[in-house]
NUGU-75616 format. One record per residue (C-alpha): x, y, z; residue number from 1; residue in one letter. Coordinates in steps of 0.1 Angstrom, whole numbers. Each point is the difference from the previous one (the first is absolute). Layout:
BEGIN
@X=X; Y=Y; Z=Z; nr=NUM; rest=A
...
***
This chain:
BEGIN
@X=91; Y=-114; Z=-361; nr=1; rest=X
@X=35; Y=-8; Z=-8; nr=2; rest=X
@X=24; Y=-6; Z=31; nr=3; rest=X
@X=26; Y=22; Z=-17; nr=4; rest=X
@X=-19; Y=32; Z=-11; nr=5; rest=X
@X=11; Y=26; Z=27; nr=6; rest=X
@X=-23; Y=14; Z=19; nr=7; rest=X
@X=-3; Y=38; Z=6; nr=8; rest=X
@X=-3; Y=18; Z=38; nr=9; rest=X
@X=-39; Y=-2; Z=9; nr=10; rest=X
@X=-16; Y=32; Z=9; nr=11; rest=X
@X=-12; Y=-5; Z=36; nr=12; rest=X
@X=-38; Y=-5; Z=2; nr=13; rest=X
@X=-8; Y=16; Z=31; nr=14; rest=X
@X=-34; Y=10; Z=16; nr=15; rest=X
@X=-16; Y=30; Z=-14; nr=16; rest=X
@X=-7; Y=18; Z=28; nr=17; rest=X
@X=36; Y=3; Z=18; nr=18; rest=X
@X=11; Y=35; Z=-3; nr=19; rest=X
@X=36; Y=6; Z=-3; nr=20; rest=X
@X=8; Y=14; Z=36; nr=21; rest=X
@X=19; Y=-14; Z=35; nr=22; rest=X
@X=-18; Y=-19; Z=28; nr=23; rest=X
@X=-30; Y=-15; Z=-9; nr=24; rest=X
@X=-31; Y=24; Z=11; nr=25; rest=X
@X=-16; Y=-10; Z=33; nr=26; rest=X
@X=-34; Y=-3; Z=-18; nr=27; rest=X
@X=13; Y=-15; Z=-31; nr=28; rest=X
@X=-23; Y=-25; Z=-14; nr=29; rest=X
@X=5; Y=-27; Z=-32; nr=30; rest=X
@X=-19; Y=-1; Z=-32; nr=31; rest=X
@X=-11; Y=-38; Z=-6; nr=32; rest=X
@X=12; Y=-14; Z=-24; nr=33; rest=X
@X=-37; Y=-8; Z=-14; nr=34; rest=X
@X=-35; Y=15; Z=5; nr=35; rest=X
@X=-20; Y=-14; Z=30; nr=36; rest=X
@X=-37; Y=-11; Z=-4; nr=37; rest=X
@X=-20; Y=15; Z=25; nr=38; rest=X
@X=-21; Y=-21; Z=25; nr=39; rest=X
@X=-32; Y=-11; Z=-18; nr=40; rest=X
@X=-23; Y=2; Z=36; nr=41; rest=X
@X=16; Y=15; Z=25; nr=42; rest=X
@X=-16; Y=2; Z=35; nr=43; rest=X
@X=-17; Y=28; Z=2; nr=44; rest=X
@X=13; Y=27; Z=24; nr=45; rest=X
@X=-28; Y=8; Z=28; nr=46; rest=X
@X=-11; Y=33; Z=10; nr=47; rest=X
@X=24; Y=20; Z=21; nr=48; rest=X
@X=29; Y=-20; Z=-14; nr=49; rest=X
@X=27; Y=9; Z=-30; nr=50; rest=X
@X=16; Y=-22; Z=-23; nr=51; rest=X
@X=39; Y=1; Z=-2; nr=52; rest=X
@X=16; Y=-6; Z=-35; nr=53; rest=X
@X=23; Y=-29; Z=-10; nr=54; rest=X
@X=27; Y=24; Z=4; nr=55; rest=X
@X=-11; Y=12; Z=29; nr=56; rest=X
@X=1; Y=-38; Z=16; nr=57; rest=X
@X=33; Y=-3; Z=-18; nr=58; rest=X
@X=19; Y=30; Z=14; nr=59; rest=X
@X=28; Y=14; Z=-19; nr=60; rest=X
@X=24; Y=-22; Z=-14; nr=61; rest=X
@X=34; Y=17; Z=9; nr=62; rest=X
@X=-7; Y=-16; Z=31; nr=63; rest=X
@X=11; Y=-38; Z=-11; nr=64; rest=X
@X=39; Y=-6; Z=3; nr=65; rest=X
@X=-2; Y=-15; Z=-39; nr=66; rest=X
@X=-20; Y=29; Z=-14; nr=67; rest=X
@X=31; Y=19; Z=17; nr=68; rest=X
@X=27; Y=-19; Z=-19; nr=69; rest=X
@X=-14; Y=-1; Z=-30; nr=70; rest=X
@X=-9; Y=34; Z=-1; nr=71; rest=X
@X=34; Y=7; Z=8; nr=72; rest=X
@X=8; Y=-21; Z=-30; nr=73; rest=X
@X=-13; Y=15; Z=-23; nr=74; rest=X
@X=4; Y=34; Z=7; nr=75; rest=X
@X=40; Y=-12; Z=-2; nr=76; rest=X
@X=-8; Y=-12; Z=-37; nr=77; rest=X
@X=-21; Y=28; Z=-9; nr=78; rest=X
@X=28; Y=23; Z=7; nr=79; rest=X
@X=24; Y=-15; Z=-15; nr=80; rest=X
@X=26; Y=-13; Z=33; nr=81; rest=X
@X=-8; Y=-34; Z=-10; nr=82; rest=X
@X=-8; Y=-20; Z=-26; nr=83; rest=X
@X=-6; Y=-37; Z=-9; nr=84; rest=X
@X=9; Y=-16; Z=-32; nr=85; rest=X
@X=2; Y=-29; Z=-19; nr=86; rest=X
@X=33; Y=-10; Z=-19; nr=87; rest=X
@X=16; Y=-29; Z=-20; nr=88; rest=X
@X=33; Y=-6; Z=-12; nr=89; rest=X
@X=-3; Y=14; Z=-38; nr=90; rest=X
@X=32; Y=12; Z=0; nr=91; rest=X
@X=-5; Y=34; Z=2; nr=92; rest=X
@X=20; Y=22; Z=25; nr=93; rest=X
@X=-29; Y=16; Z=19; nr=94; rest=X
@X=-14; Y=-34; Z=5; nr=95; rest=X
@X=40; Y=-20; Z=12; nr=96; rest=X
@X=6; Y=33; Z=25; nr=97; rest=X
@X=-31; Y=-7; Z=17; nr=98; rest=X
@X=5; Y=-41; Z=3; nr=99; rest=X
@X=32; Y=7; Z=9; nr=100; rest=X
@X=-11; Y=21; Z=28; nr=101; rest=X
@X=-27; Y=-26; Z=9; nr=102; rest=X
@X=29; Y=-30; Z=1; nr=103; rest=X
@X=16; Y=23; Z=30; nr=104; rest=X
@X=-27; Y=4; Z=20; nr=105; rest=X
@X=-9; Y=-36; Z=-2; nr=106; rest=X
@X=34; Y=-4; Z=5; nr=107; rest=X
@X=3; Y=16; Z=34; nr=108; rest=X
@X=-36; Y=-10; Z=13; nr=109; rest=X
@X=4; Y=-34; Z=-7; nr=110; rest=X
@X=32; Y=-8; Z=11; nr=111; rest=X
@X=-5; Y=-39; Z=-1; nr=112; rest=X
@X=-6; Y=-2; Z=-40; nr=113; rest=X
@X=31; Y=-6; Z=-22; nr=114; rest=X
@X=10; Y=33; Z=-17; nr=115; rest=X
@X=6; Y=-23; Z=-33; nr=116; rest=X
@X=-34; Y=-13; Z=-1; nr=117; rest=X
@X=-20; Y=34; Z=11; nr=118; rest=X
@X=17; Y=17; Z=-28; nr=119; rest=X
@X=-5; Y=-29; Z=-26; nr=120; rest=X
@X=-38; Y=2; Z=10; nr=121; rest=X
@X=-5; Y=39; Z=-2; nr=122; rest=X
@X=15; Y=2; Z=-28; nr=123; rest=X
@X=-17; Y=-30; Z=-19; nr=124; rest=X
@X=-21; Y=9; Z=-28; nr=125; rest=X
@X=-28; Y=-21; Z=9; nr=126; rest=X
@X=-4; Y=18; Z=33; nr=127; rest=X
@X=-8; Y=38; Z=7; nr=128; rest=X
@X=-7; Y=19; Z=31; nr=129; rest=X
@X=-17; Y=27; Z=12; nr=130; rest=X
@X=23; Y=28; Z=13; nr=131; rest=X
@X=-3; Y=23; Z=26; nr=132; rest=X
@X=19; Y=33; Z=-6; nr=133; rest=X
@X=3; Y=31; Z=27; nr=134; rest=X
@X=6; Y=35; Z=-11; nr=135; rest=X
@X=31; Y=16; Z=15; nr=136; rest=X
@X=6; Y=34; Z=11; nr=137; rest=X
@X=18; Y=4; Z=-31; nr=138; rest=X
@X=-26; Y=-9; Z=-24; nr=139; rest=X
@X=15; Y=-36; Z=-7; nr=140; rest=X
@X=-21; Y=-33; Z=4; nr=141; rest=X
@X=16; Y=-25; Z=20; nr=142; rest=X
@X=-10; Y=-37; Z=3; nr=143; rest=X
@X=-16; Y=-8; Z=33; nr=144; rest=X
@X=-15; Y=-34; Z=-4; nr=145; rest=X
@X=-19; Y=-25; Z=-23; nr=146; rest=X
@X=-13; Y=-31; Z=-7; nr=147; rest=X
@X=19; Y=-23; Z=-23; nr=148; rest=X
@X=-27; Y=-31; Z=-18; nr=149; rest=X
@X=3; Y=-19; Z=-28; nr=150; rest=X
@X=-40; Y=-2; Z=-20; nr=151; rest=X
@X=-10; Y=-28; Z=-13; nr=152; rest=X
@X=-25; Y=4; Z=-29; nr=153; rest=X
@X=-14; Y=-29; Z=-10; nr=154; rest=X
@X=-4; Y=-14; Z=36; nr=155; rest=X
@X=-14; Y=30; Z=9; nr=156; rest=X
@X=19; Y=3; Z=32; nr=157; rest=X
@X=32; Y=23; Z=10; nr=158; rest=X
@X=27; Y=-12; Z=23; nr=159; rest=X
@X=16; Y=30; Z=27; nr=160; rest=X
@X=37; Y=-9; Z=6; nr=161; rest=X
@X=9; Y=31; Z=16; nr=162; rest=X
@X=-18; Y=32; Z=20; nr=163; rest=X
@X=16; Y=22; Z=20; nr=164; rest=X
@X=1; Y=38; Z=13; nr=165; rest=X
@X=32; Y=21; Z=13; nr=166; rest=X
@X=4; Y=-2; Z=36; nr=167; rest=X
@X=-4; Y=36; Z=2; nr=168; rest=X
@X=-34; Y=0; Z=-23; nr=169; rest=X
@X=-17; Y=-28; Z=25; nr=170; rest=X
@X=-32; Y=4; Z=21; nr=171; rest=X
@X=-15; Y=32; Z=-25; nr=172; rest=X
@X=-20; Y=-24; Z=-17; nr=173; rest=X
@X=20; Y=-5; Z=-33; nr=174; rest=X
@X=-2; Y=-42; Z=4; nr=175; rest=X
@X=-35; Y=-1; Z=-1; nr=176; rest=X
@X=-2; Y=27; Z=-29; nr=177; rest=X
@X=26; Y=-16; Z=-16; nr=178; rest=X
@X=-21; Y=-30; Z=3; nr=179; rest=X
@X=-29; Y=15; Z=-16; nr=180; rest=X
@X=21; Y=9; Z=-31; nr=181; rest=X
@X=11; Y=-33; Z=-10; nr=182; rest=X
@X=-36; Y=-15; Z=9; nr=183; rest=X
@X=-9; Y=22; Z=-30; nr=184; rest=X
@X=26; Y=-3; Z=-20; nr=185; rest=X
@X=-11; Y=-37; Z=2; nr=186; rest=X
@X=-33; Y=8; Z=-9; nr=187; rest=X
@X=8; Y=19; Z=-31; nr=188; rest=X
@X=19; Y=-32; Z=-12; nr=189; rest=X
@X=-33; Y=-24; Z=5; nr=190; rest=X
@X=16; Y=-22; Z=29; nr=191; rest=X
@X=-24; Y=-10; Z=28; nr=192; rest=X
@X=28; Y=-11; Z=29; nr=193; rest=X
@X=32; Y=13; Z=14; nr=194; rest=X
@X=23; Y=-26; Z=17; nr=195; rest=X
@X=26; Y=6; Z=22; nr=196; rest=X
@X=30; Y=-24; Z=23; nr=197; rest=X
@X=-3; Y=24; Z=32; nr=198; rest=X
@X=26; Y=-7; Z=27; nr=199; rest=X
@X=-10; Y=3; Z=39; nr=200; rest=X
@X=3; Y=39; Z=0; nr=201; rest=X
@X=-24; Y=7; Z=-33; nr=202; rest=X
@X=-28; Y=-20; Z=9; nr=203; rest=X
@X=-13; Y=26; Z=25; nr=204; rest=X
@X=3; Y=22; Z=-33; nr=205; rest=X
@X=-14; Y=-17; Z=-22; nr=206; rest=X
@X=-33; Y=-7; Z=18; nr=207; rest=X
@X=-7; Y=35; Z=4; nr=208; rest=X
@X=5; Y=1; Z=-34; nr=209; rest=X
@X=-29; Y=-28; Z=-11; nr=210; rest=X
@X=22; Y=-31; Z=0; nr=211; rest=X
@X=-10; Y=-38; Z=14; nr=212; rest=X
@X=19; Y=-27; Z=6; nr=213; rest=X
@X=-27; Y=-15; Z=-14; nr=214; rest=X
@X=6; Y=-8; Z=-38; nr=215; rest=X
@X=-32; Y=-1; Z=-20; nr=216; rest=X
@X=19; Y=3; Z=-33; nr=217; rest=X
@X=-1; Y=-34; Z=-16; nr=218; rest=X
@X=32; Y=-17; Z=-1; nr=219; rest=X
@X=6; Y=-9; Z=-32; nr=220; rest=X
@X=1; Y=42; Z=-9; nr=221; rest=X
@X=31; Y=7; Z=22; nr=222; rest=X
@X=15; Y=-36; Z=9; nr=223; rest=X
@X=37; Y=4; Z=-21; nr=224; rest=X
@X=-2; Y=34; Z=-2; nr=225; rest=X
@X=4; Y=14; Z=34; nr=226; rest=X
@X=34; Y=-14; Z=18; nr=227; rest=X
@X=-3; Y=-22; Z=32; nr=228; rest=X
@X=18; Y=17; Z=30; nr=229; rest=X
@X=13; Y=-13; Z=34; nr=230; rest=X
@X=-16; Y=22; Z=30; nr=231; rest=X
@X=-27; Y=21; Z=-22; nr=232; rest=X
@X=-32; Y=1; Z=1; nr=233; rest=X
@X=-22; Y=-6; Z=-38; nr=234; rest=X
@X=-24; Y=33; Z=7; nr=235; rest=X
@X=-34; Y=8; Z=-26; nr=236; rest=X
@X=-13; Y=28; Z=-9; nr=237; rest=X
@X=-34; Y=-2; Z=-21; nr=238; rest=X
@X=-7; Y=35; Z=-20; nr=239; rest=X
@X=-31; Y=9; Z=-9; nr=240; rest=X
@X=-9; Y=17; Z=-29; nr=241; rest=X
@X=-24; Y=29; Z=17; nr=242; rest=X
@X=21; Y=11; Z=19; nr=243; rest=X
@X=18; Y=31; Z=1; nr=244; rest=X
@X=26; Y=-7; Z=26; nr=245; rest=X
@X=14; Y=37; Z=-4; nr=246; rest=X
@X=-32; Y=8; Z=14; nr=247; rest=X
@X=-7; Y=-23; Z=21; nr=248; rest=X
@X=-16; Y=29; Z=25; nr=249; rest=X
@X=-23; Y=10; Z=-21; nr=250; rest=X
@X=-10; Y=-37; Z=-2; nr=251; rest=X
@X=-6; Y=1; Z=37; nr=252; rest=X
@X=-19; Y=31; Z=3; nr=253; rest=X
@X=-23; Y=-13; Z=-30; nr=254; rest=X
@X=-1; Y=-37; Z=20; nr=255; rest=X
@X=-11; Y=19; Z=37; nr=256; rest=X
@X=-25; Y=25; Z=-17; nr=257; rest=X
@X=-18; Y=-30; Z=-14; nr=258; rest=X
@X=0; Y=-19; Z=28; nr=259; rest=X
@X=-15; Y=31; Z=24; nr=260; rest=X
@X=-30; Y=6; Z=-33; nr=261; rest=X
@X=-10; Y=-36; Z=8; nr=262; rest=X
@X=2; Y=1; Z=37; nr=263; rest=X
@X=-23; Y=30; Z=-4; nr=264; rest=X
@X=-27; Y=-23; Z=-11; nr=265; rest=X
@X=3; Y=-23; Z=31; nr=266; rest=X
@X=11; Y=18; Z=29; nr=267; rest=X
@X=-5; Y=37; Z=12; nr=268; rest=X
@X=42; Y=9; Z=-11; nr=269; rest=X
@X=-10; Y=30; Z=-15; nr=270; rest=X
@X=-28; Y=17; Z=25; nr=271; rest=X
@X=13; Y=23; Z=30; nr=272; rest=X
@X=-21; Y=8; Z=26; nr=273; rest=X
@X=4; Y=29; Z=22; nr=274; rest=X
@X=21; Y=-3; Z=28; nr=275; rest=X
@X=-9; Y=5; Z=36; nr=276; rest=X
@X=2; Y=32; Z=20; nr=277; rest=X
@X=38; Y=0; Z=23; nr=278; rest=X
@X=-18; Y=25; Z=18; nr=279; rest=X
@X=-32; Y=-19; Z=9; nr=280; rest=X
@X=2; Y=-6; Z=42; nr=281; rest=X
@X=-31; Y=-28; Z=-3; nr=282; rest=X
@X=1; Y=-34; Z=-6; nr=283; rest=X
@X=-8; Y=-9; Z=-40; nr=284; rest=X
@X=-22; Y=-33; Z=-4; nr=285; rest=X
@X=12; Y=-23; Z=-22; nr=286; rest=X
@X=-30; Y=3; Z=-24; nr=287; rest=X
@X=8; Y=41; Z=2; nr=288; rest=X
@X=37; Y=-10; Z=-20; nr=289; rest=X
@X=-3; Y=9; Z=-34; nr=290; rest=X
@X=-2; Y=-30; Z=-20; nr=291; rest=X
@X=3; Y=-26; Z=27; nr=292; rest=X
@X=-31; Y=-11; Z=-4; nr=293; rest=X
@X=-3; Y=1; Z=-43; nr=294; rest=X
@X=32; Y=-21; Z=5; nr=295; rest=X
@X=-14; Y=-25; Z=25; nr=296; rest=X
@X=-28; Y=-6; Z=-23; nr=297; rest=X
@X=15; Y=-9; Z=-27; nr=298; rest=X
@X=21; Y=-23; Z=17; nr=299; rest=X
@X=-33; Y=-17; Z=12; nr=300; rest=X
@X=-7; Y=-4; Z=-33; nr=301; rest=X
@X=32; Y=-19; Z=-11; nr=302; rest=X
@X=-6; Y=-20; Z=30; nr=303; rest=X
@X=-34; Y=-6; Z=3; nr=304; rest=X
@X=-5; Y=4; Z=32; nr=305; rest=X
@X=-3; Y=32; Z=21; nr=306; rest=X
@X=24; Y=15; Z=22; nr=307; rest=X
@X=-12; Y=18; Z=30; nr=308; rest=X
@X=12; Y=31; Z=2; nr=309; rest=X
@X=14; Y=-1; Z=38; nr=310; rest=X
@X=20; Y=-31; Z=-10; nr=311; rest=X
@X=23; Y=24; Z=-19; nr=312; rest=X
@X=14; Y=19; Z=35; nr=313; rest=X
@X=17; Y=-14; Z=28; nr=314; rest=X
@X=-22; Y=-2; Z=29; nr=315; rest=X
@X=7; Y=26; Z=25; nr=316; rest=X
@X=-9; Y=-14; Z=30; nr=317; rest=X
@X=-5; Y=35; Z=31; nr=318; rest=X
@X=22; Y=-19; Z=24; nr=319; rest=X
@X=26; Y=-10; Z=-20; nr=320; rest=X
@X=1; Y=37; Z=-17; nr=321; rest=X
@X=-3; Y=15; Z=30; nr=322; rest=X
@X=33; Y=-22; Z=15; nr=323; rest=X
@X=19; Y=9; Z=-31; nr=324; rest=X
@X=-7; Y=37; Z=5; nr=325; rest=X
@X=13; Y=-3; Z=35; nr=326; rest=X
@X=31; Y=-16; Z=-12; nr=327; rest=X
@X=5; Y=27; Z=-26; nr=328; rest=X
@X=-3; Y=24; Z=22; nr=329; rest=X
@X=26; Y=-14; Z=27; nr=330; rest=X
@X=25; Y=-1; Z=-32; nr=331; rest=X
@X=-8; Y=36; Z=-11; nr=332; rest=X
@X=6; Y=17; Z=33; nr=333; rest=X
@X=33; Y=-18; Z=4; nr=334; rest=X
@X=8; Y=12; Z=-36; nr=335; rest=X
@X=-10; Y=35; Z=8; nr=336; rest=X
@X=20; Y=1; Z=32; nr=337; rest=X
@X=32; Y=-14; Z=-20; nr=338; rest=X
@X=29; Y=26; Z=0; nr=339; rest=X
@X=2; Y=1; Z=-37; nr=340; rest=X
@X=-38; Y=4; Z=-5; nr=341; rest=X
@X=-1; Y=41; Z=2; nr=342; rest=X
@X=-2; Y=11; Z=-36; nr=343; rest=X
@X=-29; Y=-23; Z=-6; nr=344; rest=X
@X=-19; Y=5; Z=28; nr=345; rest=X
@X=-22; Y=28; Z=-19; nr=346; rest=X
@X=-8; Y=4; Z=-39; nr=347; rest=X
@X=27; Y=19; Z=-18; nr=348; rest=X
@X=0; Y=40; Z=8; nr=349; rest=X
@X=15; Y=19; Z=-35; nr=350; rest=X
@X=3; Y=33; Z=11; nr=351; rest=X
@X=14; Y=-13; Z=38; nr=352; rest=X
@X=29; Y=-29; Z=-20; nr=353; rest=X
@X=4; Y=22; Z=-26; nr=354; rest=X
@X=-11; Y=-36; Z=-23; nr=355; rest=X
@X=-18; Y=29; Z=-20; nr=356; rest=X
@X=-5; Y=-27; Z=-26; nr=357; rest=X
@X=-5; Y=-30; Z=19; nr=358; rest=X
@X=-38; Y=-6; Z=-13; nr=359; rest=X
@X=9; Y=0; Z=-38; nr=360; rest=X
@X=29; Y=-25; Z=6; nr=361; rest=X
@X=-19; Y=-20; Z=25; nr=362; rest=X
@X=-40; Y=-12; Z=-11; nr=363; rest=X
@X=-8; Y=-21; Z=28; nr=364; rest=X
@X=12; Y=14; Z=32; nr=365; rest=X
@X=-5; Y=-11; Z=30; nr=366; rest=X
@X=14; Y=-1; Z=36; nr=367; rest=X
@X=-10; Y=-8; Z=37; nr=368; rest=X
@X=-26; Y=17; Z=9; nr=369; rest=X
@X=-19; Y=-8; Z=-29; nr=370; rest=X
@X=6; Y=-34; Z=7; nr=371; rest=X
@X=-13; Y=6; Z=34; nr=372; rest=X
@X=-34; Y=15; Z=-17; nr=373; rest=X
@X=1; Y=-27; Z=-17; nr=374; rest=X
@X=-1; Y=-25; Z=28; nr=375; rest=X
@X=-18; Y=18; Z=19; nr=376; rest=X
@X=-31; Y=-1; Z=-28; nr=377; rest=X
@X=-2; Y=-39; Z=7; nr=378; rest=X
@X=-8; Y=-13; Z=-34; nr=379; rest=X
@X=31; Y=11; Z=-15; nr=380; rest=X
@X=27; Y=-29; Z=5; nr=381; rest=X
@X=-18; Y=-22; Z=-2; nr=382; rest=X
@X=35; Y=-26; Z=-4; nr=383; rest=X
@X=31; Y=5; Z=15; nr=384; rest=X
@X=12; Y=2; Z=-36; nr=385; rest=X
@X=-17; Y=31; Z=-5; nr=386; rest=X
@X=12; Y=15; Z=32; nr=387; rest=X
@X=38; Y=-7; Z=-12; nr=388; rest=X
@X=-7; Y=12; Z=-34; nr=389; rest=X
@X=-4; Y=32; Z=14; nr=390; rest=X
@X=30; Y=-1; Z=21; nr=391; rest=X
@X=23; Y=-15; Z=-31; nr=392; rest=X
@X=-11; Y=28; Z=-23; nr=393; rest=X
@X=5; Y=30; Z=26; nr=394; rest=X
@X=38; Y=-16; Z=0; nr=395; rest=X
@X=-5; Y=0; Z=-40; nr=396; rest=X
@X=-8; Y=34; Z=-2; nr=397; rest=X
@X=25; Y=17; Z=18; nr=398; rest=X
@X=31; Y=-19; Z=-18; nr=399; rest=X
@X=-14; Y=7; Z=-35; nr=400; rest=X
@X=-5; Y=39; Z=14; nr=401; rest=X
@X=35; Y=7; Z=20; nr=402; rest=X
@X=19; Y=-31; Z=-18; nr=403; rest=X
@X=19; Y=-28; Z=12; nr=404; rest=X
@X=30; Y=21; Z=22; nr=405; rest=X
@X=-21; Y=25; Z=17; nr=406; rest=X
@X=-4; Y=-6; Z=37; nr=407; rest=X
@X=-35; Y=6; Z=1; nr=408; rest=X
@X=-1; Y=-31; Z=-22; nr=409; rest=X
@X=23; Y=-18; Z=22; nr=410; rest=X
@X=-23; Y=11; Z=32; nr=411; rest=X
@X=-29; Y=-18; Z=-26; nr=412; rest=X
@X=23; Y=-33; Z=2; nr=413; rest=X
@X=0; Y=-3; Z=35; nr=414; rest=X
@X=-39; Y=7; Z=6; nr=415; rest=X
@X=-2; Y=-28; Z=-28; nr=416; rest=X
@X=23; Y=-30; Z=14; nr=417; rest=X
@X=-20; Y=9; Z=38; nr=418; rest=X
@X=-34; Y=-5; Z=-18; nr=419; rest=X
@X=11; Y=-31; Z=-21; nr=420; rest=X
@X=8; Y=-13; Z=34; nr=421; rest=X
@X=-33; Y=5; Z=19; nr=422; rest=X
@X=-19; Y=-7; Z=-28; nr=423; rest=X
***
C-alpha cells in the first residue's frame, strides 16, 4: 500500500449485539467473538443436582468495569458523538483542518515539546494519525485527541511520536480506545510492532495499553530510524494478527467460556447441589451436606490417599464449646442491656414501626433475640466469628434500611463500637 494514498474514515466495527440505548443493561451479556466447543466429557451431574450453564458461571458481563467503558464506547461511535479517524497530509482541506486541530491539542497537553517540531511532525507526509473528533451541541466535530506515528513499511514497524487526549476528554476511556484504533490501523498496513520514546508520565499508559520495555524487535529493523532521546523510555508493542483489539471483550468472554467447558471435564464447576434448610433447628452431619462427600472423593482420587471425613471439621471439643457459650452469653447480656440496644432487642414489627416494607428491602434480618435462640440452641456459634457475624449484619441492616443520617442508624453505631470492644 502506498504511504501517500489517503485513507478514508473507517466505519466502526463494533459488536453486534449492542443496542443503541444509555446505561448498559444490568444483565447485558457479550457475544464472543468466535463459537465455543463444548466440553467433550463432562462430569456427569448426579441425581438431585442441576447443571448451571457457562453463562450462568460467567454472570452477566455489564458487571466488569471494561465491559462498562467499552460499551460506553461504542455506543458514543454508534451514535454518532464521536468518531475516530485516520488522516494524512494530502493536501486537502478536510484533512489540514483536522491536523491542525490535532497540532493544538498536542500543543497544550504536551507542553514540553517544541511547537516547531510538533507541527513539522503532524504535518509530515510520511506520518498520519488517528483522530479523535467530538460532536458539539451544534452539530460540528471538534478535534479532541490523537495519536501522531510515522509507519514504516518495509520494516514492518511504526514509530508513535505523539498521543494525547483534551484535559477535559480524560478518564472516559478514549486513550485506550484511541489506542485500539491505531493498533488496527497498523494492522491494515502489515506492520507487526509499534515503538514508542515514553517519558516518566506515559509509561503507566502505555503498559495498560500492551507495551514492554522489553524490545523483542530485532535491532537492525528500527536501529536509525527511531531517534534516541534523553530521559525516555524505548517501549514495544508486538501486534498480533487475530486480534480484534476493538473487541477485545468479546475476546475475553470467548477466552473464559473455554476455559469454564474444560474445567467442566475436571472439576464439579458446573453441578449445584441443593442448599441446606436456614430453617432446620438440628445439627447437619457433614456427610448429610450436599456434595461434600462426591467432592471429597474425588479429591481422594487426585491424591491417592483417603481423607477421613471428620478431618474436614474443627474438632469441637464439649468443654471448650461449652466455655465459649458462656462467654457469649456474658457479651450478649451486656449488649442487650446497652442504652442504644432498644430497637433491636426484638425482630422488626411492620404494622407497630410503620417499616411496612422492611422485609422486601431487607432478606436476612435478624436481631437480638434471635441471636439469643440462637445461643441458646447450643450448636449454633459454634466460633466467635459466627456470633459477630450476626451482630455486624443486624448493624448492616438497619443503615442500608433507614440510611446513613437516621438516628436509629446512629443508635446501631453505638451498639456496634460497644460490641467490637467486648468482643
Amino acid at each position: 500500500m502506498s504511504q501517500d494514498n489517503k485513507e478514508e474514515p473507517k466505519e466502526v466495527p463494533v459488536n453486534g449485539n449492542v443496542p443503541l440505548t444509555g446505561e448498559i443493561p444490568l444483565d447485558f451479556r457479550l457475544t464472543p467473538c468466535c463459537e465455543v466447543p463444548k466440553a467433550k466429557r463432562p462430569r456427569p451431574v448426579p441425581e438431585g443436582a442441576w447443571e448451571m450453564s457457562t453463562e450462568g458461571i460467567l454472570g452477566p458481563d455489564s458487571q466488569h468495569a471494561y465491559v462498562q467503558r467499552w460499551y460506553s464506547m461504542v455506543q458514543q461511535e454508534k451514535s454518532g458523538a464521536v468518531k475516530f479517524q485516520v488522516v494524512r497530509n494530502d493536501s486537502k482541506r478536510e484533512s489540514l483542518i483536522l491536523l491542525l486541530g490535532l497540532k493544538n491539542v498536542f500543543v497544550r497537553q504536551l507542553p514540553n515539546m517544541p511547537k516547531p517540531y510538533v507541527t513539522r511532525l503532524v504535518f509530515d507526509r510520511k506520518h498520519e494519525s488517528t483522530i479523535l473528533t467530538k460532536c458539539t451541541s451544534s452539530g460540528e466535530y471538534v478535534v479532541m485527541g490523537g495519536c501522531c506515528y510515522r509507519p514504516f513499511i518495509e520494516e514492518r514497524f511504526a514509530e508513535i511520536a505523539f498521543l494525547a487526549i483534551s484535559d477535559s476528554e480524560q478518564v472516559r476511556g478514549y486513550g485506550t480506545r484511541l489506542m485500539s484504533y491505531t493498533k488496527e490501523r497498523t494492522k491494515e498496513l502489515g506492520l507487526t510492532h509499534i515503538l514508542t520514546c515514553a517519558d516518566n508520565n506515559a509509561v503507566p499508559y502505555f503498559k495498560k495499553q500492551g507495551f514492554s520495555k522489553t524490545i523483542t524487535l530485532e535491532k537492525e529493523r528500527w536501529q536509525g530510524y527511531i531517534k534516541d532521546y534523553d530521559g525516555v523510555t524505548l517501549m514495544e508493542c508486538v501486534l498480533n494478527p487475530k486480534v480484534d483489539y476493538l473487541n477485545i471483550p468479546s475476546m475475553l468472554k470467548a477466552q473464559k467460556m473455554c476455559l469454564i467447558e474444560k474445567l467442566k471435564e475436571i472439576s464439579n464447576i458446573h453441578i449445584v447441589y441443593p442448599g441446606l434448610d436456614p430453617e432446620a433447628r438440628k445439627r447437619i452431619r457433614l456427610e448429610d451436606i450436599p456434595g461434600l462427600k462426591e467432592g471429597l472423593e474425588q479429591s481422594e482420587r487426585s491424591l491417592g490417599k483417603t481423607i477421613p471425613l471428620e478431618s474436614l471439621a474443627a474438632p469441637r471439643d464439649p468443654a471448650s464449646l461449652q466455655a465459649l457459650h458462656k462467654e457469649l452469653q456474658h457479651i450478649l447480656t451486656q449488649v442487650k442491656q446497652h442504652q442504644s440496644a432498644w430497637p433491636f432487642l426484638e425482630p422488626v414489627d411492620p404494622e407497630q414501626t410503620g417499616a411496612l416494607d422492611y422485609y422486601d428491602v431487607i432478606k436476612n434480618p435478624i436481631d437480638l433475640r434471635t441471636i439469643q435462640e440462637r445461643l441458646d440452641r447450643g450448636d449454633y456459634y459454634v466460633t466467635k466469628e459466627i456470633f459477630a457475624a450476626d451482630l455486624k449484619r443486624m448493624i448492616e441492616n438497619c443503615e442500608a434500611y433507614n440510611g446513613e443520617k437516621h438516628f436509629i442508624t446512629e443508635l446501631a453505631h453505638n451498639l456496634e463500637r460497644f460490641f467490637n470492644q467486648k468482643l
